[in-house]
C-alpha positions, 0 to 999 in steps of 0.5 A, spaced: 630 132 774 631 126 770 634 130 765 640 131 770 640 124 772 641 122 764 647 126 762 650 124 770 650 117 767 652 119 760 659 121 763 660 117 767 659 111 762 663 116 757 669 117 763 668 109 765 669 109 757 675 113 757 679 110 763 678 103 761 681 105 753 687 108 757 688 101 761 687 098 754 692 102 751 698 102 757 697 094 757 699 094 749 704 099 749 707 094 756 706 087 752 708 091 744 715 094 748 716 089 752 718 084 745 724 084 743 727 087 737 733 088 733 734 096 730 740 099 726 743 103 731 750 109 730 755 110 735 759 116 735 766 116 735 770 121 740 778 121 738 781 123 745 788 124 747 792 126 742 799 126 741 801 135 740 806 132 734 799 129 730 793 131 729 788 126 725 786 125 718 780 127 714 779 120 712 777 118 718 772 115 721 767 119 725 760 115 727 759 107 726 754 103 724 751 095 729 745 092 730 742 092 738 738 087 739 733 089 745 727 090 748 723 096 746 724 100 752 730 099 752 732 101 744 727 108 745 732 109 752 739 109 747 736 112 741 735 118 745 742 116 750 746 116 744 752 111 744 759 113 743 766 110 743 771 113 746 778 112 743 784 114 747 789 115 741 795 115 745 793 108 748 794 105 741 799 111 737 806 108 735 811 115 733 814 110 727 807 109 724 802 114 721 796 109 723 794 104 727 788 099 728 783 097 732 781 090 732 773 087 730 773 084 737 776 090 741 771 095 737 765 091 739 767 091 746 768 099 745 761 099 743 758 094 748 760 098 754 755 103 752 750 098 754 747 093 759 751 086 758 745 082 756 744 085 750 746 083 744 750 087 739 752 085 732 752 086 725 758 092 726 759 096 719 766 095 720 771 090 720 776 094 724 777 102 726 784 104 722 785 110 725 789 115 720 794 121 723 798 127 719 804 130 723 803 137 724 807 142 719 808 149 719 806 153 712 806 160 711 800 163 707 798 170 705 793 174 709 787 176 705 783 182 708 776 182 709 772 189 708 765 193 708 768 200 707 764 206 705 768 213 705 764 220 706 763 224 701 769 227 697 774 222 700 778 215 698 783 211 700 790 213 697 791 206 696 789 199 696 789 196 703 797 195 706 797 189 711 802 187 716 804 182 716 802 180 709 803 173 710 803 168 718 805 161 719 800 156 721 800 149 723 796 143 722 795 136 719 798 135 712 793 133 709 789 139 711 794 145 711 795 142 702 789 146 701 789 152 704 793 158 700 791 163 704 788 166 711 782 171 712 782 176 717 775 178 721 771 183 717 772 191 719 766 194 717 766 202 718 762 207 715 764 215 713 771 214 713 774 221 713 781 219 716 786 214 715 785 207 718 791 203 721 787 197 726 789 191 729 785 185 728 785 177 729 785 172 724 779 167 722 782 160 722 780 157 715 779 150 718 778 147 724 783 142 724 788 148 724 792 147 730 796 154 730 796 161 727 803 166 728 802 172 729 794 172 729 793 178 728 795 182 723 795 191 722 791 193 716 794 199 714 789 205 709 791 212 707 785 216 706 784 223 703 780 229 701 780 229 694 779 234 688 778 234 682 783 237 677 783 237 669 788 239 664 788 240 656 795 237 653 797 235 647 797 229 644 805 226 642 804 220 637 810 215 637 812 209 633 809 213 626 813 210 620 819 216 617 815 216 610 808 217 614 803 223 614 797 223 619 793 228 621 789 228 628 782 231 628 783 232 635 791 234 636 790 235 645 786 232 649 783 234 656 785 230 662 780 229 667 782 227 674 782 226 682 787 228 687 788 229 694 787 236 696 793 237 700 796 236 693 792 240 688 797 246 687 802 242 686 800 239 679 803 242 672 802 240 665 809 239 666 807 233 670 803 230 663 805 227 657 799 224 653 801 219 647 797 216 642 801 208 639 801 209 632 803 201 632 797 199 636 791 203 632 785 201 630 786 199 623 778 198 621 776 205 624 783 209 624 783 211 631 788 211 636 786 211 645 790 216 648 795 214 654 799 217 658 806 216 659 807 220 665 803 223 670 804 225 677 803 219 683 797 219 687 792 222 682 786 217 680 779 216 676 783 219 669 779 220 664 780 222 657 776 227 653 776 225 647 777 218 649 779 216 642 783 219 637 780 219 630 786 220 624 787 222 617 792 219 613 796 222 608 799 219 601 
């Protein structure tokens, strides 16, 4: 029994303990926060009401720097409600200028009215706000297909991806519309491509100070086929030999490996060949010559030679 009463009493001390420590420190969190402070505070600045025949330069600003002078719940209440100055561009713009100015005293009444008026601000990181504007122009720039392509097996495209239009005109700043050469599409991500491809798709806008994009959106055109694999063995013609020179070839035919569609298979001949080795652009420390050709049929691919060099003797 007297060891109930004990503890009883031990956490009432420890409760009466607790509760005056948590009075303690609400009276020296109100005393330390009732202080006045001075703290480095930054303000973001809005440009709203843009002129449609400008658009604002990189340069400019986009966060200013003060001194708040406060007390300490105060200064907690604006580091989180941050302050923000609200530039209304059309108030201040003049179409004969590229630019204009806002004033120290006008910049500090800008900040100052984010805040009660008793409290002090001062120390701004600027003397004044210049305020930068390129006119908008128009440029044409080449569009650049973005692309995850996988074919099934046996087939490939025909050729490199067509795009239409290839270039579009976009507007913006000046300054910005300088670095920019080229505009991206959206990516097209396909898988098992069995048939041509003919898909419309949107533009990615490179910046975001880009103002317009004409057209903006683009048709990508790919041709795609079954291919097959044919192969030919064809003689080798050696050119630019000098008159007074004999040569003997180690191996006078090659044999020409290569793809082609399978709609177009029959209609390939050795007719369609003719395989050159350049005397002029032989290898003179091995003497070998790489085997070319000089004709063969449109849409076939993956061409390989076997052998892939030519190894030659020379006769005096």
């Amino acid at each position: 029994m007297t060891k109930g009463i004990f503890k009883k009493n031990k956490n009432l001390k420890i409760k009466r303990f607790l509760f005056f420590l948590l009075i303690a420190a609400i009276f020296w969190i109100l005393t330390k926060f009732s202080r006045e402070f001075t703290t480095t505070m930054e303000a973001k600045i809005n440009y709203e009401n843009i002129p449609e025949t400008t658009a604002l330069s990189e340069k400019n600003l986009h966060t200013i720097m003060f001194d708040l002078t406060a007390n300490g719940f105060e200064i907690l209440f604006y580091k989180f409600k941050k302050p923000r100055i609200d530039v209304q561009v059309s108030e201040f713009y003049d179409n004969e200028k590229d630019h204009f100015t806002i004033s120290k005293n006008e910049l500090s009444r800008m900040v100052s009215s984010n805040f009660n008026r008793n409290l002090g601000i001062k120390n701004l990181s600027v003397e004044e706000l210049k305020v930068v504007l390129d006119p908008i122009v128009l440029k044409k720039v080449k569009v650049v297909p973005s692309t995850k392509l996988s074919f099934k097996d046996g087939f490939k495209p025909r050729d490199s991806i067509k795009i239409s239009p290839d270039s579009v005109t976009i507007s913006g700043p000046s300054g910005t519309l300088k670095k920019i050469n080229s505009i991206r599409t959206e990516e097209v991500s396909l898988n098992g491509i069995e048939k041509s491809i003919s898909k419309s798709i949107s533009l990615v806008s490179p910046n975001s100070e880009i103002v317009s994009i004409k057209p903006n959106t683009v048709t990508i055109n790919l041709k795609v086929a079954e291919y097959s694999q044919g192969q030919f063995t064809l003689p080798i013609e050696v050119i630019n030999l000098p008159p007074e020179m004999e040569i003997k070839l180690i191996s006078p035919s090659v044999t020409v490996s290569y793809d082609v569609p399978v709609s177009e298979f029959t209609k390939i001949s050795k007719e369609n060949f003719r395989v050159i080795c350049d005397y002029a652009k032989r290898n003179k420390d091995d003497n070998f010559m790489l085997p070319t050709l000089e004709k063969m049929p449109p849409g076939i691919l993956n061409v390989v030679f076997e052998p892939k060099k030519i190894d030659f003797f020379i006769f005096k």
